[in-house]
PyMOL Python script that loads the backbone (N, CA, C, O; Angstrom):
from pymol import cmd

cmd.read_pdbstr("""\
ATOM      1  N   UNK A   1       0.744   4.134 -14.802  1.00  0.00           N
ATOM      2  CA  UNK A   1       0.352   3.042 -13.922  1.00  0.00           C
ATOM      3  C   UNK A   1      -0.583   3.597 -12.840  1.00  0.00           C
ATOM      4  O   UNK A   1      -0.364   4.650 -12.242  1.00  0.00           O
ATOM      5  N   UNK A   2      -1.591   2.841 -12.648  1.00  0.00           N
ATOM      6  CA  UNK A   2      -2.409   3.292 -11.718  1.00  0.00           C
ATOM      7  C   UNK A   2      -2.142   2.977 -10.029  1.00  0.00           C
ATOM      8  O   UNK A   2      -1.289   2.155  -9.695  1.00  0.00           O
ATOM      9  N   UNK A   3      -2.708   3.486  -9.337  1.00  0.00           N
ATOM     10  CA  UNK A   3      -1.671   3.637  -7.594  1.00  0.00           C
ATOM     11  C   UNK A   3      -2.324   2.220  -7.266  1.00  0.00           C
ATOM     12  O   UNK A   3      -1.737   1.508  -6.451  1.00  0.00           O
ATOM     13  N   UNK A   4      -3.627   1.721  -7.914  1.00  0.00           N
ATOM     14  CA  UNK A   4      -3.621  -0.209  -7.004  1.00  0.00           C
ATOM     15  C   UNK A   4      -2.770  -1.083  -7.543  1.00  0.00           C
ATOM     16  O   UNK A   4      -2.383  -2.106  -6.978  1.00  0.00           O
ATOM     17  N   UNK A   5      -2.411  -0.671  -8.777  1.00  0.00           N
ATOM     18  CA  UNK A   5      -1.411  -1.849  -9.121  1.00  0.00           C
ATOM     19  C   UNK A   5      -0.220  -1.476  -8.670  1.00  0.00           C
ATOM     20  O   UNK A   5       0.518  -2.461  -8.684  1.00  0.00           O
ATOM     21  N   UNK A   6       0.383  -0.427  -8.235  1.00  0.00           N
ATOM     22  CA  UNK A   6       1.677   0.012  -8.016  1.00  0.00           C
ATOM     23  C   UNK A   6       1.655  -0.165  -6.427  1.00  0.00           C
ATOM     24  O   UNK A   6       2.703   0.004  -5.804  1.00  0.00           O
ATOM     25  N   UNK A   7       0.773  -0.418  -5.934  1.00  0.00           N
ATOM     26  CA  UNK A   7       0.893  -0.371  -4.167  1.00  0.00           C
ATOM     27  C   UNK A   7       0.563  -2.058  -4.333  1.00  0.00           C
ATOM     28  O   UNK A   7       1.117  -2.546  -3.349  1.00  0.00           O
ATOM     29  N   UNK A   8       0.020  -3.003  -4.993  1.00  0.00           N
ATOM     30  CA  UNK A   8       0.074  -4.218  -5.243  1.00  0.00           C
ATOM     31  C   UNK A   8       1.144  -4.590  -5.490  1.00  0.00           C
ATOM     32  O   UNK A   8       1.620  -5.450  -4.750  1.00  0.00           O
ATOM     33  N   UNK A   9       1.932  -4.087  -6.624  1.00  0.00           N
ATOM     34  CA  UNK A   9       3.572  -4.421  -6.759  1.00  0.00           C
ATOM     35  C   UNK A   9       4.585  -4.380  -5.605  1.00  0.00           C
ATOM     36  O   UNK A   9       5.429  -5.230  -5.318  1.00  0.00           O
ATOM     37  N   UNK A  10       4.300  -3.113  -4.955  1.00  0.00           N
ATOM     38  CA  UNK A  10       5.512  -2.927  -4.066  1.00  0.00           C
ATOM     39  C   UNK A  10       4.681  -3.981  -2.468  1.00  0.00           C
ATOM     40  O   UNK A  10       5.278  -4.158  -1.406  1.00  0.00           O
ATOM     41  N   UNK A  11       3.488  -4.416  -2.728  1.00  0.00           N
ATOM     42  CA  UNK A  11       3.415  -5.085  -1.621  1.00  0.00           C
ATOM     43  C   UNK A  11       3.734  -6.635  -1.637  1.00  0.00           C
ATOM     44  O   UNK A  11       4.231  -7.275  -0.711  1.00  0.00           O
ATOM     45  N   UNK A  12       3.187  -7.302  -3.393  1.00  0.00           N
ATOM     46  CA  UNK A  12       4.423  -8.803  -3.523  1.00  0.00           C
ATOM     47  C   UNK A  12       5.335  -8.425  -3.242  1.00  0.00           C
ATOM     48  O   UNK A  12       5.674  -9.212  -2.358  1.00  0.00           O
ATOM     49  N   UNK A  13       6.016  -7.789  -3.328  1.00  0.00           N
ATOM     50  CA  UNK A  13       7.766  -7.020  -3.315  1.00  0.00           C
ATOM     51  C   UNK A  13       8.059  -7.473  -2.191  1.00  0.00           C
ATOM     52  O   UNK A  13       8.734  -8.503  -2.187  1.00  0.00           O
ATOM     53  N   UNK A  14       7.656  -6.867  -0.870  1.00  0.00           N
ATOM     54  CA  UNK A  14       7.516  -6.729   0.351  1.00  0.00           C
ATOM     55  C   UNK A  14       7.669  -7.484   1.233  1.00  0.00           C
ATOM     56  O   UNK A  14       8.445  -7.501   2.188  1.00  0.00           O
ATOM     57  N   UNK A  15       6.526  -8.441   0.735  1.00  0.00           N
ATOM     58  CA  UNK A  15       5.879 -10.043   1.283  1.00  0.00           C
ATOM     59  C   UNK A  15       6.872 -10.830   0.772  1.00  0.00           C
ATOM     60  O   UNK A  15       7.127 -11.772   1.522  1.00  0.00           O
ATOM     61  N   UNK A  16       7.638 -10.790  -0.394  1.00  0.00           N
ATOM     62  CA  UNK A  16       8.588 -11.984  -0.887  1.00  0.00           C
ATOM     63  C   UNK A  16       9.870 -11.464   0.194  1.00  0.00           C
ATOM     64  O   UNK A  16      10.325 -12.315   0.959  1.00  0.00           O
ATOM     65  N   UNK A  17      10.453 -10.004   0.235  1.00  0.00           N
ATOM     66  CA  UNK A  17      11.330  -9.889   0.806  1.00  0.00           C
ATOM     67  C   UNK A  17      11.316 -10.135   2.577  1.00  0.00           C
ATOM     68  O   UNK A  17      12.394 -10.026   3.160  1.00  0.00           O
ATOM     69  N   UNK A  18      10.367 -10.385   3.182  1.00  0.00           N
ATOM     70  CA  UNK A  18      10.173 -10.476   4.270  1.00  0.00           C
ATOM     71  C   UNK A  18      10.091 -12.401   4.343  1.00  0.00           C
ATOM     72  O   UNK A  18       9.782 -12.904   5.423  1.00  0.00           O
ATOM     73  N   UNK A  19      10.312 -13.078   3.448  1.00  0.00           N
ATOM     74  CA  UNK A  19      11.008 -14.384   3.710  1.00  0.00           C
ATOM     75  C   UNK A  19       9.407 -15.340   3.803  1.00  0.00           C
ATOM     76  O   UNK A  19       9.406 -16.466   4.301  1.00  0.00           O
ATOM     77  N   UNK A  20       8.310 -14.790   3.334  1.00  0.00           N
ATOM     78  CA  UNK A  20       7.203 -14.957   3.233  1.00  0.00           C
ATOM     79  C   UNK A  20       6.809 -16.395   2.306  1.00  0.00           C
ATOM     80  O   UNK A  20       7.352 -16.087   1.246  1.00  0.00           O
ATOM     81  N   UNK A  21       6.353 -17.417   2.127  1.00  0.00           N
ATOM     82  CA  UNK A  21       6.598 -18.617   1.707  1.00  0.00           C
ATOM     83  C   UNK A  21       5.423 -17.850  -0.023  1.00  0.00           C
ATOM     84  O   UNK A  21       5.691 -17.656  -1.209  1.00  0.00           O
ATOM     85  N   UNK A  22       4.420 -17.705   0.679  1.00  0.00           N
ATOM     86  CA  UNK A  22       2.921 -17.729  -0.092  1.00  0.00           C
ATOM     87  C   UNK A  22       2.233 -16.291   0.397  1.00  0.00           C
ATOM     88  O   UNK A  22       2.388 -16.034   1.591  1.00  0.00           O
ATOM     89  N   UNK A  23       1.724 -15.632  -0.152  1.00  0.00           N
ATOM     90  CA  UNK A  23       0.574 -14.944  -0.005  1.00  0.00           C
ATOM     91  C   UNK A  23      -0.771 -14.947   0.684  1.00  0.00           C
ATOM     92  O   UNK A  23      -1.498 -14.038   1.085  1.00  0.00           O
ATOM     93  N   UNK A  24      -0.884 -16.503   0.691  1.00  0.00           N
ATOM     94  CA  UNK A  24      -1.638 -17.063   1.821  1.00  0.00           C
ATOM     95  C   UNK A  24      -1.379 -17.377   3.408  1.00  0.00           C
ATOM     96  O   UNK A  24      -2.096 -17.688   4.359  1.00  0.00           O
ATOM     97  N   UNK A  25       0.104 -17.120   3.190  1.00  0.00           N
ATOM     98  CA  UNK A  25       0.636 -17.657   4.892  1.00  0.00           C
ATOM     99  C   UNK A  25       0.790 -15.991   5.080  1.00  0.00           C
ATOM    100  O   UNK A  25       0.417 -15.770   6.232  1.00  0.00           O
ATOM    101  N   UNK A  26       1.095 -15.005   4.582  1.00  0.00           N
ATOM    102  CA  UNK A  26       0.995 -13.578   4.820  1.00  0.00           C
ATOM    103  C   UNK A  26      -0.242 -13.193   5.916  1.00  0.00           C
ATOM    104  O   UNK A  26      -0.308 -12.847   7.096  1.00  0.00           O
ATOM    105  N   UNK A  27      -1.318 -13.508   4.639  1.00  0.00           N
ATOM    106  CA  UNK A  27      -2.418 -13.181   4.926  1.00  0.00           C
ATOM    107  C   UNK A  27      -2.874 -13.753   6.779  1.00  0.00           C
ATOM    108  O   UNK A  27      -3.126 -13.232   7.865  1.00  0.00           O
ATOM    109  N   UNK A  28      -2.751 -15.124   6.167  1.00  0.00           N
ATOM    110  CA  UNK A  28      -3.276 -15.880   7.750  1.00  0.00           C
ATOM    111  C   UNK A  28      -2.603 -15.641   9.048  1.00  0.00           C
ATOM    112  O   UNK A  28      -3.173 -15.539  10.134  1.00  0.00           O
ATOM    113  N   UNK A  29      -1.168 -15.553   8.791  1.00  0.00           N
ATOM    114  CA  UNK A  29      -0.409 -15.000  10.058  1.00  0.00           C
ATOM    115  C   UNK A  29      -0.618 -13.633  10.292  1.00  0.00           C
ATOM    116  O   UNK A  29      -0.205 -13.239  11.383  1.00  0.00           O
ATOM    117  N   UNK A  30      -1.261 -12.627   9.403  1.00  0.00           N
ATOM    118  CA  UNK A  30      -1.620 -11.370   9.882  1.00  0.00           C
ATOM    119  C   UNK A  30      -3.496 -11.209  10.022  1.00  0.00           C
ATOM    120  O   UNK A  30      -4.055 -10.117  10.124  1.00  0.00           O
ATOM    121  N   UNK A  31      -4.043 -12.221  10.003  1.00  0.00           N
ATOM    122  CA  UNK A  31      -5.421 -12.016  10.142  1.00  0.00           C
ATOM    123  C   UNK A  31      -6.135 -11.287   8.683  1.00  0.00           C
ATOM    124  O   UNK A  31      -6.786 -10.316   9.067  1.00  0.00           O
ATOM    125  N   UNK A  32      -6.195 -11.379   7.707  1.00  0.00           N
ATOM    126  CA  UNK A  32      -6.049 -10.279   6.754  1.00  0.00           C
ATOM    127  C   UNK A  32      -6.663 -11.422   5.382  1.00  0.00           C
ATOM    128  O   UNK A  32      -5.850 -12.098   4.752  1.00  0.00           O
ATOM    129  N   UNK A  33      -7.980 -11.473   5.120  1.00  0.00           N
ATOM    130  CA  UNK A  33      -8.654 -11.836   4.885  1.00  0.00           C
ATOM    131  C   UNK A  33      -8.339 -11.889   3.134  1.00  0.00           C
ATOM    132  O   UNK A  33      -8.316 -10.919   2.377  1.00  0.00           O
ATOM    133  N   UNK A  34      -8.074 -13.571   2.730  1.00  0.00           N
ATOM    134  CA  UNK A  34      -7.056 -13.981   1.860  1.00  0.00           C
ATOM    135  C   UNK A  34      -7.688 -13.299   0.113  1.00  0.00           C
ATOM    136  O   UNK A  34      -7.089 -12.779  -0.828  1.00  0.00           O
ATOM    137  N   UNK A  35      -8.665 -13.530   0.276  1.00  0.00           N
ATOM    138  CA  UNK A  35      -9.299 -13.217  -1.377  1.00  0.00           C
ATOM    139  C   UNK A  35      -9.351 -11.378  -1.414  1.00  0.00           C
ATOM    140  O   UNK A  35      -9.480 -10.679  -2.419  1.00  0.00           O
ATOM    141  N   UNK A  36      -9.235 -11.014  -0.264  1.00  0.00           N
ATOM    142  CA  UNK A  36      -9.012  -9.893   0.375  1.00  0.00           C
ATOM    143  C   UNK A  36      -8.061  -8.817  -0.363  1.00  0.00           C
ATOM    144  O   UNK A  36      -8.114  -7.856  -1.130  1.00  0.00           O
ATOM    145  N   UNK A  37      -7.058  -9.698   0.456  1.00  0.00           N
ATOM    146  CA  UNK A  37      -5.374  -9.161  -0.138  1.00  0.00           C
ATOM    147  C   UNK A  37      -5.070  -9.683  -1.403  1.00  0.00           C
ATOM    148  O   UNK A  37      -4.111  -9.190  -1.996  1.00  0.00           O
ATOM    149  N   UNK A  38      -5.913 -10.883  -2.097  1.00  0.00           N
ATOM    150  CA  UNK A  38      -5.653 -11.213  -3.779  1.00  0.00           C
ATOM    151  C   UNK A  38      -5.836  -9.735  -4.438  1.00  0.00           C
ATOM    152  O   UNK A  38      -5.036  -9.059  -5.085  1.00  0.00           O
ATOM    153  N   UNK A  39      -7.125  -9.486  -4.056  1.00  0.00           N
ATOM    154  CA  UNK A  39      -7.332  -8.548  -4.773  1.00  0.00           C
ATOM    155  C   UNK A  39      -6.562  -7.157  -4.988  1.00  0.00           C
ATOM    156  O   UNK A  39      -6.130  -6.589  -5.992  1.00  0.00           O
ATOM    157  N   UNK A  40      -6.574  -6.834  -3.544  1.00  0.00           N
ATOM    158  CA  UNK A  40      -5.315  -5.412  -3.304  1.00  0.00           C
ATOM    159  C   UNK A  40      -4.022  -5.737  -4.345  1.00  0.00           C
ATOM    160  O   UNK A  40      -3.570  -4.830  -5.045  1.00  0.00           O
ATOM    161  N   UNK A  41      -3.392  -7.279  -4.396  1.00  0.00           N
ATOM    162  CA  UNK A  41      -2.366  -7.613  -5.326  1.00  0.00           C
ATOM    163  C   UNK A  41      -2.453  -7.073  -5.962  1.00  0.00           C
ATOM    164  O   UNK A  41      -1.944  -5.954  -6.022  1.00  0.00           O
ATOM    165  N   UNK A  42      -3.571  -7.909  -7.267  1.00  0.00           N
ATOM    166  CA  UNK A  42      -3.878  -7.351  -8.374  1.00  0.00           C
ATOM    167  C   UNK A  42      -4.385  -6.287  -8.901  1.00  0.00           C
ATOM    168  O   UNK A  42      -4.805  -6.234 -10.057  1.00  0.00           O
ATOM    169  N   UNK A  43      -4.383  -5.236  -7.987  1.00  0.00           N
ATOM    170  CA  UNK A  43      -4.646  -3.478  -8.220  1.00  0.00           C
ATOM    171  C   UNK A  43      -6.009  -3.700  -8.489  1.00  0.00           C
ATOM    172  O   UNK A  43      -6.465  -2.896  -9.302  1.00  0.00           O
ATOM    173  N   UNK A  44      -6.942  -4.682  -7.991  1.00  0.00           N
ATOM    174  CA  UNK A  44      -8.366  -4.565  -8.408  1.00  0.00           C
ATOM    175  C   UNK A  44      -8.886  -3.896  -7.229  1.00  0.00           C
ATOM    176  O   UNK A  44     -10.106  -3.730  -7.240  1.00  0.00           O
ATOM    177  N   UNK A  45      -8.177  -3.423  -6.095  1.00  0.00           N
ATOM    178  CA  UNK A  45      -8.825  -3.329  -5.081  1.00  0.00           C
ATOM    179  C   UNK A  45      -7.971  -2.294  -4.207  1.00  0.00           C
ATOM    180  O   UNK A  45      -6.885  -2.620  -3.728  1.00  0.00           O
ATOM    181  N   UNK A  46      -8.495  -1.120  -4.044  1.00  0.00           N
ATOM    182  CA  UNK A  46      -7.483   0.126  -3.282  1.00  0.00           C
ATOM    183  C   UNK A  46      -8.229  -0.434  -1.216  1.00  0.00           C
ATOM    184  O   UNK A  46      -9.336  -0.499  -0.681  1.00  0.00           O
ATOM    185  N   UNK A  47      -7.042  -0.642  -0.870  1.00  0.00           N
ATOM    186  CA  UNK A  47      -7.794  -0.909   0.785  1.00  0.00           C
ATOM    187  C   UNK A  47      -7.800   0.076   1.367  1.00  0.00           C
ATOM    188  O   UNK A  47      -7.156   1.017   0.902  1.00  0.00           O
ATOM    189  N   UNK A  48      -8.462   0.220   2.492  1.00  0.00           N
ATOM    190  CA  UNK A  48      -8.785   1.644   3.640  1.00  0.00           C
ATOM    191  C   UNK A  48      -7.165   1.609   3.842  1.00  0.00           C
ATOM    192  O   UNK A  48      -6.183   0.972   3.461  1.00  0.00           O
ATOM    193  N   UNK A  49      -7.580   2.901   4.838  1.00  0.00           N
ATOM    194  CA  UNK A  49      -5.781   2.904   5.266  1.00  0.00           C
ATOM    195  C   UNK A  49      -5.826   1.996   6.449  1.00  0.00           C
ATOM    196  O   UNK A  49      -4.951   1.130   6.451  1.00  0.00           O
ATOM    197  N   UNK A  50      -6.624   2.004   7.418  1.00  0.00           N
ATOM    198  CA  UNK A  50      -6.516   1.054   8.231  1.00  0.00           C
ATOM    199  C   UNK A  50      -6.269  -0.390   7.835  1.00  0.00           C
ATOM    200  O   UNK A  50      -6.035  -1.239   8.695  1.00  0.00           O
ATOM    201  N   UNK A  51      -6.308  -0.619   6.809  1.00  0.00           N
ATOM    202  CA  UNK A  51      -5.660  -1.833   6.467  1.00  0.00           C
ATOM    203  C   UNK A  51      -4.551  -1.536   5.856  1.00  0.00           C
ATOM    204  O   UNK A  51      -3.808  -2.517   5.838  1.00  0.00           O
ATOM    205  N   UNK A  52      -4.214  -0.843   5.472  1.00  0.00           N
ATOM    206  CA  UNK A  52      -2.514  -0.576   4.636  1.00  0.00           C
ATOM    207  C   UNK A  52      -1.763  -0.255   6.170  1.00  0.00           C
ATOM    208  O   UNK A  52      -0.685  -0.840   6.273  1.00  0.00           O
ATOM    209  N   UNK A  53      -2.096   0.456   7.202  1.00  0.00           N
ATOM    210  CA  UNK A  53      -1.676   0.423   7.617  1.00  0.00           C
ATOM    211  C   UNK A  53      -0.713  -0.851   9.004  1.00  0.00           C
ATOM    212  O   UNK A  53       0.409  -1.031   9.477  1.00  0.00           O
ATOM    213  N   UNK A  54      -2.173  -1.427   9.100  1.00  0.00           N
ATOM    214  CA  UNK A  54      -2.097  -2.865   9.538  1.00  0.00           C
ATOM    215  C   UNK A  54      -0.799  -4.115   8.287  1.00  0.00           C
ATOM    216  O   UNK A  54      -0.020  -5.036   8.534  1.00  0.00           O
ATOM    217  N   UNK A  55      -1.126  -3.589   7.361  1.00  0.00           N
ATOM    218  CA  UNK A  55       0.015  -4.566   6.410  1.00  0.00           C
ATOM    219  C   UNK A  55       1.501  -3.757   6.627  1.00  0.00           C
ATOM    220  O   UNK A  55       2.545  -4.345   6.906  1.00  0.00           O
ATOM    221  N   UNK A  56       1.377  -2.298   6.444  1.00  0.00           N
ATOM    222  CA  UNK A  56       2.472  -1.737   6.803  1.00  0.00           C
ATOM    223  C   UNK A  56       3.311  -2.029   8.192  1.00  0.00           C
ATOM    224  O   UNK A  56       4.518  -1.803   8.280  1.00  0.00           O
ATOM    225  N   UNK A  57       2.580  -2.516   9.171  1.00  0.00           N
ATOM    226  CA  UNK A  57       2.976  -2.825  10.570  1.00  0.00           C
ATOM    227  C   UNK A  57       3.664  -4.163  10.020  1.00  0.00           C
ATOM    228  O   UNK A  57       4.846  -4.043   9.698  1.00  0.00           O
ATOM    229  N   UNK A  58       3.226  -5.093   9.912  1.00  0.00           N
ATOM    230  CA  UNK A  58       2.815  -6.202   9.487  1.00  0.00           C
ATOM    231  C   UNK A  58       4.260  -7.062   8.623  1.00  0.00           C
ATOM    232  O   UNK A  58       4.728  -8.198   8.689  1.00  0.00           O
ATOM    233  N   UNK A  59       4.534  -6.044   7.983  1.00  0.00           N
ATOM    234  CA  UNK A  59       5.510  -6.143   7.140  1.00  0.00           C
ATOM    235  C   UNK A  59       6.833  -5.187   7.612  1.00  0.00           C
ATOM    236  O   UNK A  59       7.716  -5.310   6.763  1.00  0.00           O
ATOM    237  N   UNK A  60       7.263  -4.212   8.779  1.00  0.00           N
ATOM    238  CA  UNK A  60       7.972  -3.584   9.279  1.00  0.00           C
ATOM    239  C   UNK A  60       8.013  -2.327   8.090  1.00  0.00           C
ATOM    240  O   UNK A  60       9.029  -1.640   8.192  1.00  0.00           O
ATOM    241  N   UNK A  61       7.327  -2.026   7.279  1.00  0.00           N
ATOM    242  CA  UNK A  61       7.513  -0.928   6.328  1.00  0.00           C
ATOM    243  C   UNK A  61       6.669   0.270   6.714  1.00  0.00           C
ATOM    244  O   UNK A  61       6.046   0.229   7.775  1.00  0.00           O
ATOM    245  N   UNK A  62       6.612   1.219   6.013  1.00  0.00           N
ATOM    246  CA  UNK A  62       5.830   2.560   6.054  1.00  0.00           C
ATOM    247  C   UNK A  62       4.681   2.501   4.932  1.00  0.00           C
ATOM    248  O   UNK A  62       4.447   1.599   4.128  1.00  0.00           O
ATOM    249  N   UNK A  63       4.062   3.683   5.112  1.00  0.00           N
ATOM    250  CA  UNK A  63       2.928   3.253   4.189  1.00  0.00           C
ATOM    251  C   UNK A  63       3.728   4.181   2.740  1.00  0.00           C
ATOM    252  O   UNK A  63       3.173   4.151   1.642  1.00  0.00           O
ATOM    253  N   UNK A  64       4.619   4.704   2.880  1.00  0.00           N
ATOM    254  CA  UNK A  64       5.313   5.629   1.858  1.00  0.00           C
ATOM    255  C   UNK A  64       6.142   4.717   0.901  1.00  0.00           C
ATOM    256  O   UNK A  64       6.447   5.077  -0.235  1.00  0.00           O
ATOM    257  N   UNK A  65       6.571   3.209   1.573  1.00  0.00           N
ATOM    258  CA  UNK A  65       7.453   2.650   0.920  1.00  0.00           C
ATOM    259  C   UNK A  65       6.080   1.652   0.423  1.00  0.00           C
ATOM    260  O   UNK A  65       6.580   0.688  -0.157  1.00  0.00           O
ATOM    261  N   UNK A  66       4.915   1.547   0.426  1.00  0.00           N
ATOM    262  CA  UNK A  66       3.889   1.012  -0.827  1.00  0.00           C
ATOM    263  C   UNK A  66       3.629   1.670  -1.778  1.00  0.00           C
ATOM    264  O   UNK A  66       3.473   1.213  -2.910  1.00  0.00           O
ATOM    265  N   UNK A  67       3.511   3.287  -1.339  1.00  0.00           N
ATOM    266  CA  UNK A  67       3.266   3.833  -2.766  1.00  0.00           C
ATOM    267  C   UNK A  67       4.020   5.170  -2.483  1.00  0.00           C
ATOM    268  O   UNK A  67       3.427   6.026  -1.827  1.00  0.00           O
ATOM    269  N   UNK A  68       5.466   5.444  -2.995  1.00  0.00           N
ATOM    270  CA  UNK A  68       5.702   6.384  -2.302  1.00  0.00           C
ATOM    271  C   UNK A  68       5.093   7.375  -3.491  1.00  0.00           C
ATOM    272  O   UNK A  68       4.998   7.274  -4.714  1.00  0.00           O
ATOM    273  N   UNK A  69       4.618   8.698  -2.203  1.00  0.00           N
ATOM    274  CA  UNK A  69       4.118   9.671  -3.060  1.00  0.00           C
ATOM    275  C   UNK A  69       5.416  10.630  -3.076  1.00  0.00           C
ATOM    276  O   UNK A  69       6.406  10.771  -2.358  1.00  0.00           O
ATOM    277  N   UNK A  70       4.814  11.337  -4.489  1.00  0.00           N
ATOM    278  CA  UNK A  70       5.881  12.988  -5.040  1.00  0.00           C
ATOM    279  C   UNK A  70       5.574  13.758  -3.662  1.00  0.00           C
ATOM    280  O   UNK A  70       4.669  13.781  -2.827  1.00  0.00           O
ATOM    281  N   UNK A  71       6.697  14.314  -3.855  1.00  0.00           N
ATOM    282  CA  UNK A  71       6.391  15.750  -2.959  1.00  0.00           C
ATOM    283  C   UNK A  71       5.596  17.099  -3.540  1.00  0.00           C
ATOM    284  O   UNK A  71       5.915  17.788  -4.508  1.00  0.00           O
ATOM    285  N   UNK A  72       4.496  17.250  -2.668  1.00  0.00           N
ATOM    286  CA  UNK A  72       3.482  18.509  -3.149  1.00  0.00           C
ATOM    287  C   UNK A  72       4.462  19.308  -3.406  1.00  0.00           C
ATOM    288  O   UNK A  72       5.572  19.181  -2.889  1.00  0.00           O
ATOM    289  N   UNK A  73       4.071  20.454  -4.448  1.00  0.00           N
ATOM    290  CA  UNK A  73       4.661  21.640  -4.717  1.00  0.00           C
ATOM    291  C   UNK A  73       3.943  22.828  -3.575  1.00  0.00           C
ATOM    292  O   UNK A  73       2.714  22.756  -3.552  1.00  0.00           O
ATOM    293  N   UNK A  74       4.405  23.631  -2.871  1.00  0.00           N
ATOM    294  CA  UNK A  74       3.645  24.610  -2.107  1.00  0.00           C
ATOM    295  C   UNK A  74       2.250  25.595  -2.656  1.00  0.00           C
ATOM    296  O   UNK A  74       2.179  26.163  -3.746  1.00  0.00           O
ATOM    297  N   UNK A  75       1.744  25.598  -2.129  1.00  0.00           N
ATOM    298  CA  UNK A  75       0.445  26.377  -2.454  1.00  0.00           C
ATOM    299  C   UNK A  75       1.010  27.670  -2.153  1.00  0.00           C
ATOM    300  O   UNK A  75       1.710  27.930  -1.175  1.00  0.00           O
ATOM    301  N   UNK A  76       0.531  28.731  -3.383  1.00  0.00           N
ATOM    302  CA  UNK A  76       0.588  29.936  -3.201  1.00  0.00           C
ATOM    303  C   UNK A  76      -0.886  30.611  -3.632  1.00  0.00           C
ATOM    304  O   UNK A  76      -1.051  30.734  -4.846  1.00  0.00           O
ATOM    305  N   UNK A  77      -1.676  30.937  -2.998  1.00  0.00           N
ATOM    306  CA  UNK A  77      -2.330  31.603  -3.147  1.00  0.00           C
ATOM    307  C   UNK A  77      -2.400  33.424  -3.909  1.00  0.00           C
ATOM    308  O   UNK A  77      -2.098  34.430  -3.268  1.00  0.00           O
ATOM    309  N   UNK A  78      -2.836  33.418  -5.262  1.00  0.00           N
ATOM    310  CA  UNK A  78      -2.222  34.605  -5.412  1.00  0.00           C
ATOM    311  C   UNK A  78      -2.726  35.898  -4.724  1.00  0.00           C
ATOM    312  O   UNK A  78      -3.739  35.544  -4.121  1.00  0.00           O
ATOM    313  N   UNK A  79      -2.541  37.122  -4.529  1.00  0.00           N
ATOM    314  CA  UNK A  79      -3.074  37.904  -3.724  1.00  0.00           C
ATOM    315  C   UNK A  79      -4.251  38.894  -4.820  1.00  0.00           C
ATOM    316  O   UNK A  79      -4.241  39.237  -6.002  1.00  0.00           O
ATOM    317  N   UNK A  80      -5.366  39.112  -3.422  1.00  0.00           N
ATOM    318  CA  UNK A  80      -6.787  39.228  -4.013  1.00  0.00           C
ATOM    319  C   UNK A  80      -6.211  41.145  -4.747  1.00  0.00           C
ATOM    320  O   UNK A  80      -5.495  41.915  -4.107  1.00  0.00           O
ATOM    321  N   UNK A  81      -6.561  41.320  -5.590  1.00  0.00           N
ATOM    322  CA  UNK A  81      -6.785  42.754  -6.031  1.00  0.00           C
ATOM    323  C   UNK A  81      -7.646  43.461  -5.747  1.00  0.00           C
ATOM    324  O   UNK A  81      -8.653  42.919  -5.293  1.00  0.00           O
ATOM    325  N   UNK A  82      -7.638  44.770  -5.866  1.00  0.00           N
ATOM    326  CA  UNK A  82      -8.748  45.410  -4.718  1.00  0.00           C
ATOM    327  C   UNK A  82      -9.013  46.709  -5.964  1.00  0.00           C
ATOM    328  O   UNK A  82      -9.808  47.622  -5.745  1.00  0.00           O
TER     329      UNK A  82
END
""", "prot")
cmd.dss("prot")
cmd.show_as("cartoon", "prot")
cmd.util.cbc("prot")
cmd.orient("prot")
C-alpha cells in the first residue's frame, strides 16, 4: 500500500471518529480547502506537512497516528581501512 492511501485511510478513520457528520463539514470548520482534502482521501494527493499538521491539530491526533512510521534501524557506519 502506498503512504497517500494509507494516510487517506487513517484520516476518514479519524474524521468519522471525531463525530464528524461529512468530509465537507471537516473541511469547512477547519478552513481546509474541500476538493483539497478529497483528494489527500483518495491517496491521489500527498499534502505538505504544514497541512498534515494543521489536520493533525485539527483532529486532536499526531502526525504518527496518520501514517505511523517503522522505527529506523541505527546507522552504523563501517570503519574506513587504512
Amino acid at each position: 500500500m502506498n503512504i497517500g492511501r494509507k494516510v487517506g485511510e487513517n484520516l476518514r478513520k479519524f474524521i468519522k471518529k471525531r463525530g464528524y457528520r461529512s468530509v465537507e463539514l471537516f473541511a469547512y470548520e477547519n478552513a481546509i480547502d474541500k476538493s483539497a482534502l478529497s483528494k489527500i482521501l483518495r491517496g491521489d494527493r500527498l499534502p505538505r506537512v504544514d497541512t498534515l499538521v494543521r489536520i493533525a491539530e485539527a483532529l486532536e491526533i499526531t502526525l504518527n497516528d496518520l501514517y505511523p512510521m517503522p522505527r529506523a534501524k541505527p546507522f552504523h557506519p563501517k570503519a574506513k581501512k587504512k
